[in-house]
mmCIF file of the N, C-alpha and C atoms, coordinates in Angstrom:
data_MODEL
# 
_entry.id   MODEL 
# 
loop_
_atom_site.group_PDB 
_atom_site.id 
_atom_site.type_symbol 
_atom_site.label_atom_id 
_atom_site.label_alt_id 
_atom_site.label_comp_id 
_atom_site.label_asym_id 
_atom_site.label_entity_id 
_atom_site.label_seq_id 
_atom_site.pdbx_PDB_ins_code 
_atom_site.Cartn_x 
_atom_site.Cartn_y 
_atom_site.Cartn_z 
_atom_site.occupancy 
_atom_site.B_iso_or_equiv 
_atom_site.pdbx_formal_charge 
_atom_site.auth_seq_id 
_atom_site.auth_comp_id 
_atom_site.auth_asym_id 
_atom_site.auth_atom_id 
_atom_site.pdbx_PDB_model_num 
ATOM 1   N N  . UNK A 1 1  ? 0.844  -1.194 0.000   1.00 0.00 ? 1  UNK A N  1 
ATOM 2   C CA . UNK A 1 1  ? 0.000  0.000  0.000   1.00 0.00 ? 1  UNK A CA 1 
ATOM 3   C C  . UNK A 1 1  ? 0.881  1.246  0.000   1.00 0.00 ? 1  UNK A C  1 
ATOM 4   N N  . UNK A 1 2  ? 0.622  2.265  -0.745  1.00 0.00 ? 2  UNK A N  1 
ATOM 5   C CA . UNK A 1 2  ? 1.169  3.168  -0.995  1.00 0.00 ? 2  UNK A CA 1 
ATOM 6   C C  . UNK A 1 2  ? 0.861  4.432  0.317   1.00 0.00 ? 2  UNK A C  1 
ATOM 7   N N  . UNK A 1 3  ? 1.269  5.800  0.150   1.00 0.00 ? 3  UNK A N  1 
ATOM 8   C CA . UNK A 1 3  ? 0.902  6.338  1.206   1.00 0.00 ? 3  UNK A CA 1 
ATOM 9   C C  . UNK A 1 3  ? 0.605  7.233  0.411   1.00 0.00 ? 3  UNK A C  1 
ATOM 10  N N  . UNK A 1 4  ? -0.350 7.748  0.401   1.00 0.00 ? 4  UNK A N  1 
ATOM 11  C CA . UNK A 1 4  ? -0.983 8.842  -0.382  1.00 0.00 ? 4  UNK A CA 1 
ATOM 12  C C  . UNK A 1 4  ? -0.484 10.733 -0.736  1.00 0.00 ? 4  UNK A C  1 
ATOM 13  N N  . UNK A 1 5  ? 0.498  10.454 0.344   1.00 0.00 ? 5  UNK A N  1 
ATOM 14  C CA . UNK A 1 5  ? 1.067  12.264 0.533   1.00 0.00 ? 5  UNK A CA 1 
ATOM 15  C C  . UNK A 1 5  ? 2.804  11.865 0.685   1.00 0.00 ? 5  UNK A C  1 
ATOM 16  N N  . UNK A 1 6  ? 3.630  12.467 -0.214  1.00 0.00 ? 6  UNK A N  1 
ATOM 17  C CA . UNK A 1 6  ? 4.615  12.479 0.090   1.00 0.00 ? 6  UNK A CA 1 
ATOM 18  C C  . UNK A 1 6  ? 5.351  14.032 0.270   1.00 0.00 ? 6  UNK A C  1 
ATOM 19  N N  . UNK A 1 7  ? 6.505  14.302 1.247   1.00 0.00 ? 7  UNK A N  1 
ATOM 20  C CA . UNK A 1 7  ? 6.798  15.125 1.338   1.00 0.00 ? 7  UNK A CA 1 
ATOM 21  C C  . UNK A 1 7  ? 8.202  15.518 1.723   1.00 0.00 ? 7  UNK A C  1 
ATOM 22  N N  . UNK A 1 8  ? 9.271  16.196 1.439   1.00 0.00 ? 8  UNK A N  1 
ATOM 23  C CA . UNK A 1 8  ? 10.792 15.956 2.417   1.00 0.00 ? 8  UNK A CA 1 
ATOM 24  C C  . UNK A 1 8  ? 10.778 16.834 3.487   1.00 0.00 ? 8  UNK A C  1 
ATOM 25  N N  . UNK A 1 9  ? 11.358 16.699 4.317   1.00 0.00 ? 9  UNK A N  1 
ATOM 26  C CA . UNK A 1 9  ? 11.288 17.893 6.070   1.00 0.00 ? 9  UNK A CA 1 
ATOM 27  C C  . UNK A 1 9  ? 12.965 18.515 5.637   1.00 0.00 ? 9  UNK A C  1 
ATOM 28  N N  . UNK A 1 10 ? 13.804 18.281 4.980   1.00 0.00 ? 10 UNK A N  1 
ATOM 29  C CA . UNK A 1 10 ? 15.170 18.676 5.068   1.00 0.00 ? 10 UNK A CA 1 
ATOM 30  C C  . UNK A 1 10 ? 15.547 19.003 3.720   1.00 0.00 ? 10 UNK A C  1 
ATOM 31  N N  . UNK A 1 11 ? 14.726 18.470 2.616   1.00 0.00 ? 11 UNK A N  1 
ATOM 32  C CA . UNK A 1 11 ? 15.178 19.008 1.369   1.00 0.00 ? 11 UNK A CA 1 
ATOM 33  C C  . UNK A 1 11 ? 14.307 19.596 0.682   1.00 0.00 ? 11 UNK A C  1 
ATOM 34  N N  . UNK A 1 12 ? 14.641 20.310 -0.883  1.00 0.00 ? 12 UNK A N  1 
ATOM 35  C CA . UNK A 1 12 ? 13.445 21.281 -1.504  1.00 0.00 ? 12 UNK A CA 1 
ATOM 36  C C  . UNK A 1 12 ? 12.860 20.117 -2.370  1.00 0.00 ? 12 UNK A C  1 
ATOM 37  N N  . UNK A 1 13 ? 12.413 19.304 -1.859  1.00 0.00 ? 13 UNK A N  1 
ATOM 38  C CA . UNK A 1 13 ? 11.428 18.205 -2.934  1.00 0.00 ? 13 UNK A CA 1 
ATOM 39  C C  . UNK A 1 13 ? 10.495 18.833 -3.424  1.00 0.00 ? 13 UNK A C  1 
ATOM 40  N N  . UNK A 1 14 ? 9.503  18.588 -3.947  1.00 0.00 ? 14 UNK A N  1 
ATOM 41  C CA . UNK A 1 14 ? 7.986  19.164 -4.230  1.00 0.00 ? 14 UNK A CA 1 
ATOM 42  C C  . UNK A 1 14 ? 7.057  17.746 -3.112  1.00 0.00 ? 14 UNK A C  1 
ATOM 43  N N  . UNK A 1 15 ? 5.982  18.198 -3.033  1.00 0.00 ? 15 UNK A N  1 
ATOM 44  C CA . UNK A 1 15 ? 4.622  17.380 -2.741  1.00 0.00 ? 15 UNK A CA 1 
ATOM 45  C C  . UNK A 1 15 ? 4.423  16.956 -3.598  1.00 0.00 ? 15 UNK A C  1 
ATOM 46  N N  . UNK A 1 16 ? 4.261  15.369 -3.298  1.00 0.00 ? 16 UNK A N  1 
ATOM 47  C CA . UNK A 1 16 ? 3.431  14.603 -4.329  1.00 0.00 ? 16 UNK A CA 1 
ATOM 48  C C  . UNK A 1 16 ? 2.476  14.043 -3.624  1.00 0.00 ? 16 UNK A C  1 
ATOM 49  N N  . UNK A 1 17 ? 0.666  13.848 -4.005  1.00 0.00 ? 17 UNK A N  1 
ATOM 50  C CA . UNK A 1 17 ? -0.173 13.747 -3.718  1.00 0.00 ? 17 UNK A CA 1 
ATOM 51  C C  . UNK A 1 17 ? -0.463 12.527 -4.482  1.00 0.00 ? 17 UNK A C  1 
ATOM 52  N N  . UNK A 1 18 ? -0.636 11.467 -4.081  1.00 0.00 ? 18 UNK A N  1 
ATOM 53  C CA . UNK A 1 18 ? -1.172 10.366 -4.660  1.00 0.00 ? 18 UNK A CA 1 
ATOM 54  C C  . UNK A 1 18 ? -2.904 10.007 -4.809  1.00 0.00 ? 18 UNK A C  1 
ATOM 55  N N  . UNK A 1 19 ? -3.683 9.681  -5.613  1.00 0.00 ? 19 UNK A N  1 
ATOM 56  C CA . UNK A 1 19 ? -4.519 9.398  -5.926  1.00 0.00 ? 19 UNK A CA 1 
ATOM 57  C C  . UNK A 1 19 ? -4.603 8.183  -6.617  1.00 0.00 ? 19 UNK A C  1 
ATOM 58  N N  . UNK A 1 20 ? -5.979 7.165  -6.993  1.00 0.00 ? 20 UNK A N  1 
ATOM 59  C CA . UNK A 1 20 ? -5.914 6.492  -8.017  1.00 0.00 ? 20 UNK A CA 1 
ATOM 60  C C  . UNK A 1 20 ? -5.938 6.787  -9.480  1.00 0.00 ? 20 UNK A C  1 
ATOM 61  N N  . UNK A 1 21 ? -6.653 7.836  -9.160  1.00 0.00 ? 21 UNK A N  1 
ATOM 62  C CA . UNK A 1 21 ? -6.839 8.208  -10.875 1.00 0.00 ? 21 UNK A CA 1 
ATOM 63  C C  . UNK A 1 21 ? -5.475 9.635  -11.241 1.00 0.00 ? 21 UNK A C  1 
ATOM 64  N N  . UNK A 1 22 ? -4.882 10.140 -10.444 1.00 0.00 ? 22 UNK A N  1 
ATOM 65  C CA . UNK A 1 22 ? -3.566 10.767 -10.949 1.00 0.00 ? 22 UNK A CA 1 
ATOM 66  C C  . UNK A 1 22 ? -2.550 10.896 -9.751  1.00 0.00 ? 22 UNK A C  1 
ATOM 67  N N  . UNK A 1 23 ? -1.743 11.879 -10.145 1.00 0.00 ? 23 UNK A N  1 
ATOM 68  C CA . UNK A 1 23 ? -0.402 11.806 -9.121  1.00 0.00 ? 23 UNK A CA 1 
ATOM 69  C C  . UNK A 1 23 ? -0.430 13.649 -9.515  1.00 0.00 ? 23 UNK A C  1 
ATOM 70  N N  . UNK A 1 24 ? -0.222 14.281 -8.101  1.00 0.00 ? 24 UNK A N  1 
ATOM 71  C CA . UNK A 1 24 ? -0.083 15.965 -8.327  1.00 0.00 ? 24 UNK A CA 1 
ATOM 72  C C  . UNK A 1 24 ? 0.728  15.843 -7.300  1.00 0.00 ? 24 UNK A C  1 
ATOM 73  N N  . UNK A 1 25 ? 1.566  17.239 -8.356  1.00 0.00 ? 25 UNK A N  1 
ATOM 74  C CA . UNK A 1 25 ? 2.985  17.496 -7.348  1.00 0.00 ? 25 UNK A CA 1 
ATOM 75  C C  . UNK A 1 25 ? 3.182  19.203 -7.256  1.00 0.00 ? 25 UNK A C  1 
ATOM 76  N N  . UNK A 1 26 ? 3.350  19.541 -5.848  1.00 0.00 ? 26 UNK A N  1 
ATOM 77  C CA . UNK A 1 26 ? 3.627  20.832 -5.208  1.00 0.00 ? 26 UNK A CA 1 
ATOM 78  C C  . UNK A 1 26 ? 4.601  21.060 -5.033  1.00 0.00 ? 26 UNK A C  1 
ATOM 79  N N  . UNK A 1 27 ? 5.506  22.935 -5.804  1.00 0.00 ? 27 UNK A N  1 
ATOM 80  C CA . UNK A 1 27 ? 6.637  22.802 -5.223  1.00 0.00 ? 27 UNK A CA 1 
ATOM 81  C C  . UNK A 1 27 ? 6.411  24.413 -3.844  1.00 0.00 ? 27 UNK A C  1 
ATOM 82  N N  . UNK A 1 28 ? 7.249  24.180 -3.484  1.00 0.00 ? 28 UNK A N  1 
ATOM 83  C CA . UNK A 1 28 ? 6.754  25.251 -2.209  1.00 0.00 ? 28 UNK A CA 1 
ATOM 84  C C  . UNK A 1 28 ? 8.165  25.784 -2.040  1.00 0.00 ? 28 UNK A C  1 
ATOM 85  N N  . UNK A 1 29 ? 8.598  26.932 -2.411  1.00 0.00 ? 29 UNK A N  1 
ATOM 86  C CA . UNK A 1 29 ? 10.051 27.218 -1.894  1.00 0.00 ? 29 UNK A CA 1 
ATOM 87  C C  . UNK A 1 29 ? 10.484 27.602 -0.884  1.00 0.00 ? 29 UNK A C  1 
ATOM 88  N N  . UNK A 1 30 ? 11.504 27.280 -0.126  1.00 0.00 ? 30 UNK A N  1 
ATOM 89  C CA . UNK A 1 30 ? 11.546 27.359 1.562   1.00 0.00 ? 30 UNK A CA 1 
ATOM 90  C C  . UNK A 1 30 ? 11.901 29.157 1.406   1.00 0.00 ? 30 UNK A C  1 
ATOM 91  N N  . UNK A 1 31 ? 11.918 29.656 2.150   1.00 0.00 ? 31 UNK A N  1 
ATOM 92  C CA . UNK A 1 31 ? 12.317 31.073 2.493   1.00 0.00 ? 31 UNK A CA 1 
ATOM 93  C C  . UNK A 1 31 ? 13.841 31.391 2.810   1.00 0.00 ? 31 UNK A C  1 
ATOM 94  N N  . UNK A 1 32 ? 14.499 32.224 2.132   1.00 0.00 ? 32 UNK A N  1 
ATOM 95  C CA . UNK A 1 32 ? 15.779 32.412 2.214   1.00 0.00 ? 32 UNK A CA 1 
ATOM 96  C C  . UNK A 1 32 ? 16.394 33.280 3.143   1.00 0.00 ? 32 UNK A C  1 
ATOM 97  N N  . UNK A 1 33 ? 17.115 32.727 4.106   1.00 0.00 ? 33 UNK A N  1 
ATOM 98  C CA . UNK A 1 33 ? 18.377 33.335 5.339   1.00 0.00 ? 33 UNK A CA 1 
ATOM 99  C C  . UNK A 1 33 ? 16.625 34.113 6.101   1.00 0.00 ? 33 UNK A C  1 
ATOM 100 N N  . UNK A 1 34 ? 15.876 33.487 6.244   1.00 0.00 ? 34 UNK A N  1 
ATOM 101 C CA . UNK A 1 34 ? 14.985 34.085 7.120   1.00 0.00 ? 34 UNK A CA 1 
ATOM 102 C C  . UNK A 1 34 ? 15.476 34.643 8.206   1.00 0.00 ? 34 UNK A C  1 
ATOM 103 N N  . UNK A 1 35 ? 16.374 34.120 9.064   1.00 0.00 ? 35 UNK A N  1 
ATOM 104 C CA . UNK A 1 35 ? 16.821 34.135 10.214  1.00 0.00 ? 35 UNK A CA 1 
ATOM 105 C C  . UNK A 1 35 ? 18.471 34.867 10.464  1.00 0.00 ? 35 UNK A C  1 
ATOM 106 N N  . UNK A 1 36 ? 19.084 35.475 9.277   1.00 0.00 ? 36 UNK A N  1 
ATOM 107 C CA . UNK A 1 36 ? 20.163 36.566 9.157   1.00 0.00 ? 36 UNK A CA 1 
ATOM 108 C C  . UNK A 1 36 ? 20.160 37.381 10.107  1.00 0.00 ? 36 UNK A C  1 
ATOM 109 N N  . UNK A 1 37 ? 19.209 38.076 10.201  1.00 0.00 ? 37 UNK A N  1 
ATOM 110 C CA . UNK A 1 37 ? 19.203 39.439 11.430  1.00 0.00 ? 37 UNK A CA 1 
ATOM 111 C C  . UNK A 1 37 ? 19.233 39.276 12.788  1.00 0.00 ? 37 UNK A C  1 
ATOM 112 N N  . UNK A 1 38 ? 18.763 38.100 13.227  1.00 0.00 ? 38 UNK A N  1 
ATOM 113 C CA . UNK A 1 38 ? 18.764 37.201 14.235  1.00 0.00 ? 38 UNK A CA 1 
ATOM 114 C C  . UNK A 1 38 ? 20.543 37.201 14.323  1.00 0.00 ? 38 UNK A C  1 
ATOM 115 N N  . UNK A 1 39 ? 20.632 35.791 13.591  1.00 0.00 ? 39 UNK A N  1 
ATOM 116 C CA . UNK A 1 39 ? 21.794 35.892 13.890  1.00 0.00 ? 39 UNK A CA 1 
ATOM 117 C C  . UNK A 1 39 ? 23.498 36.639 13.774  1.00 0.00 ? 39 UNK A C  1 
ATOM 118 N N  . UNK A 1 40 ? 22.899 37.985 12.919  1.00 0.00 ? 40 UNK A N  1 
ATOM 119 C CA . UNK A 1 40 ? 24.210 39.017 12.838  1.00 0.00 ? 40 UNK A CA 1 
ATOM 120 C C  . UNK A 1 40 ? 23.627 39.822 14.343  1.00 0.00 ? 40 UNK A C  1 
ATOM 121 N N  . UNK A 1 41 ? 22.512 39.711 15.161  1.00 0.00 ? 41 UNK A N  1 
ATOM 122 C CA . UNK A 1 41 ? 22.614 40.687 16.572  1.00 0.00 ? 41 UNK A CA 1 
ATOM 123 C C  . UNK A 1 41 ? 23.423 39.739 17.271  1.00 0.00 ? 41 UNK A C  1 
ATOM 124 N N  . UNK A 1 42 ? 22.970 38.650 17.015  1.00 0.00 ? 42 UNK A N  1 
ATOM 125 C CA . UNK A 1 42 ? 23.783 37.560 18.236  1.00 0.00 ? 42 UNK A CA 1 
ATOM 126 C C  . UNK A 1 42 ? 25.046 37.457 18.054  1.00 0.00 ? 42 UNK A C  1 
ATOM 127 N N  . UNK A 1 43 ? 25.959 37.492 16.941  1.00 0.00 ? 43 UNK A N  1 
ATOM 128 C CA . UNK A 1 43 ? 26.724 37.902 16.483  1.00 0.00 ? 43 UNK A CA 1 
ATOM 129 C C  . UNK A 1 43 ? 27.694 39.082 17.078  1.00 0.00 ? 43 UNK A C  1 
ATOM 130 N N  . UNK A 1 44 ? 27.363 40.673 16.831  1.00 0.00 ? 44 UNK A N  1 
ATOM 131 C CA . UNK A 1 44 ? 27.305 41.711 17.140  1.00 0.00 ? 44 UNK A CA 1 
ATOM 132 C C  . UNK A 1 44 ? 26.986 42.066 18.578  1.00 0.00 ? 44 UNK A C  1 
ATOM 133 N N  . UNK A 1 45 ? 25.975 40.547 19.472  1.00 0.00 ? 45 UNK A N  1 
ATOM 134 C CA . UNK A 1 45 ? 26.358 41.061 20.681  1.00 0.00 ? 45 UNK A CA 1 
ATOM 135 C C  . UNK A 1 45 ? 27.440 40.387 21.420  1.00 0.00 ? 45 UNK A C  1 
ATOM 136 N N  . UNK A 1 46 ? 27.715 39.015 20.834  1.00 0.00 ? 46 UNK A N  1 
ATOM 137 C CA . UNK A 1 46 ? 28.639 38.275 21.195  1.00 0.00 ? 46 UNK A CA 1 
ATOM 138 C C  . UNK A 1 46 ? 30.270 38.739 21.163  1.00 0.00 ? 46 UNK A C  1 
ATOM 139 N N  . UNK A 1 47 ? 30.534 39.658 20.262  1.00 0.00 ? 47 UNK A N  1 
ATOM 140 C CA . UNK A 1 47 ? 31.852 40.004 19.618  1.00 0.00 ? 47 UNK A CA 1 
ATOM 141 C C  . UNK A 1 47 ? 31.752 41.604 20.284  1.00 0.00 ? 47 UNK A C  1 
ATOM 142 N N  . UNK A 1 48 ? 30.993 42.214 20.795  1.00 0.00 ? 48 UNK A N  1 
ATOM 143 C CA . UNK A 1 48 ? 31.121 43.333 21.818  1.00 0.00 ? 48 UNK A CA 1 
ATOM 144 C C  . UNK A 1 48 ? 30.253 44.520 21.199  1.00 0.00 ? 48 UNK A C  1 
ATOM 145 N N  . UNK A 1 49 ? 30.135 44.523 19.973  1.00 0.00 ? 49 UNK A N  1 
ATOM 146 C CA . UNK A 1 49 ? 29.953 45.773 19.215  1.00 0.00 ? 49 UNK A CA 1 
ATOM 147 C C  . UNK A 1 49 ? 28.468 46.294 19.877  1.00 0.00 ? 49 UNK A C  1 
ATOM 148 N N  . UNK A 1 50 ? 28.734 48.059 19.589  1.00 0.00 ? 50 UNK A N  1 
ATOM 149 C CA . UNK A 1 50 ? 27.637 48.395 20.014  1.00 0.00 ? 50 UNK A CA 1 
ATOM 150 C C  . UNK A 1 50 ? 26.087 48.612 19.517  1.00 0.00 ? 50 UNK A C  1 
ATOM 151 N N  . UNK A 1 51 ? 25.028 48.892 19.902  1.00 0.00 ? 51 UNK A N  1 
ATOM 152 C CA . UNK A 1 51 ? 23.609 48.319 19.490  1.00 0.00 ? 51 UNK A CA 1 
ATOM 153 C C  . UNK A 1 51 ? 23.678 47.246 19.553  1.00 0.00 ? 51 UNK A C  1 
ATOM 154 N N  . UNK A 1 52 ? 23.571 46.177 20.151  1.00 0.00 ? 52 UNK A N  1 
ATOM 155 C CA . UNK A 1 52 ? 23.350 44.659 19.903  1.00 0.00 ? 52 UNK A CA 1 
ATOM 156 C C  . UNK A 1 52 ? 22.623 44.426 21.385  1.00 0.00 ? 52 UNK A C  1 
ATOM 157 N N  . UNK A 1 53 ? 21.611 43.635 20.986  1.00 0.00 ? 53 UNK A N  1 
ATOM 158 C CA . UNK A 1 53 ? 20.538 43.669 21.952  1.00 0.00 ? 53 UNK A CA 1 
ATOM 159 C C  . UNK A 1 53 ? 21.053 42.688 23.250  1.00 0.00 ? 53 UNK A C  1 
ATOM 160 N N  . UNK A 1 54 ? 20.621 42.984 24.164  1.00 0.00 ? 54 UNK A N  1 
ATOM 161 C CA . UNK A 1 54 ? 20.771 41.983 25.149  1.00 0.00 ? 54 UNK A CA 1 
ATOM 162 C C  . UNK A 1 54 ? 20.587 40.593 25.010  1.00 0.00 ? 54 UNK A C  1 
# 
């Protein structure tokens, strides 16, 4: 038996949706360096510089 939804958690696969009568595939693109600003404060507070948040 097949599993009807496939999907990857770690890579840019697409969705594939299984059916009997076809097969549909989703691609969804992950979001890029979402998390940059984050880590140049942590960064910037770690290394001393000033403005860098607590």
């Amino acid at each position: 038996m097949c599993l009807p939804l496939e999907f990857s958690v770690f890579h840019d696969n697409p969705i594939i949706l299984k059916s009997e009568s076809k097969n549909e595939t989703c691609s969804i693109e992950n979001p890029k360096h979402i998390q940059i600003h984050h880590l140049q404060k942590m960064r910037d507070y770690l290394t001393g510089k000033k403005d860098a948040y607590p």
